[in-house]
C-alpha positions in Angstrom: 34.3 5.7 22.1 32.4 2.5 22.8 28.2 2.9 23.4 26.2 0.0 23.8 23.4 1.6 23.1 23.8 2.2 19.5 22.9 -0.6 17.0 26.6 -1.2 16.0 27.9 -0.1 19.8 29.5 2.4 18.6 28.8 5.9 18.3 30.8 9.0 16.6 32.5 11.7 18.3 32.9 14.1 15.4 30.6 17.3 14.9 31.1 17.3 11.1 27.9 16.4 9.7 28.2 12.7 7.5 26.0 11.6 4.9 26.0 8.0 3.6 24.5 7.5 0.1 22.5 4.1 -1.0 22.8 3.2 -4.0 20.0 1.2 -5.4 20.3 -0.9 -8.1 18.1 -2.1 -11.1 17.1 -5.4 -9.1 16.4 -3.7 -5.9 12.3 -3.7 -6.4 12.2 -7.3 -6.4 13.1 -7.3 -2.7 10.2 -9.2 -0.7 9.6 -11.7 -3.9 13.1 -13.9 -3.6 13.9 -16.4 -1.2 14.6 -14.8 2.2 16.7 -17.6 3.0 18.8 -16.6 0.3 18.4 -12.9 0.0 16.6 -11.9 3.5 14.0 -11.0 5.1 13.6 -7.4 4.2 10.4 -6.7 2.3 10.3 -3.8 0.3 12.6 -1.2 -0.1 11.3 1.5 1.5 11.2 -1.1 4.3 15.2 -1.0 3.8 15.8 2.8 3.4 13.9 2.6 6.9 16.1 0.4 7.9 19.3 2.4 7.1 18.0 5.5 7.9 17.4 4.5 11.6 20.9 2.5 11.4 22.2 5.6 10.3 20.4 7.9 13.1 21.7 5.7 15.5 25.3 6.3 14.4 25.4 9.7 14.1 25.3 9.7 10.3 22.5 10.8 7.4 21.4 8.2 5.3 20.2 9.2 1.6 19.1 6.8 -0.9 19.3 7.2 -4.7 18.4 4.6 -7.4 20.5 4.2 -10.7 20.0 1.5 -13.4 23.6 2.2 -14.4 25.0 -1.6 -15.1 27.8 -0.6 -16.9 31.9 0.7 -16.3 
């Protein structure tokens, strides 16, 4: 099913609830302080769990973030 009001233009059609989880990594609180050329424009992130929570909404889907500092197999 196509929407074009969505962010993506799509929406879903299910009723089962979805939850997509964020990872955050160890490097993630140095968003804002890189080149946003290189890395983007996003400033902090909370300003990007915003971001994917309302790209989420907009989809039909729950967005949860969690952090780990887990570098490792």
């Amino acid at each position: 099913m196509t929407n074009s009001t969505t962010p993506l233009g799509w929406q879903r059609t299910g009723n089962r609830p979805l939850v997509i989880t964020l990872i955050d990594g160890p490097n993630m609180p140095n968003l804002g302080n890189r080149n946003k050329r290189v890395y983007g424009a996003i400033a902090s992130i909370e300003a990007l769990h915003q971001y994917m929570r309302e790209l989420g909404e907009g989809m039909g889907v729950t967005i949860e973030a969690v952090a780990s500092n887990h570098e490792g197999a």
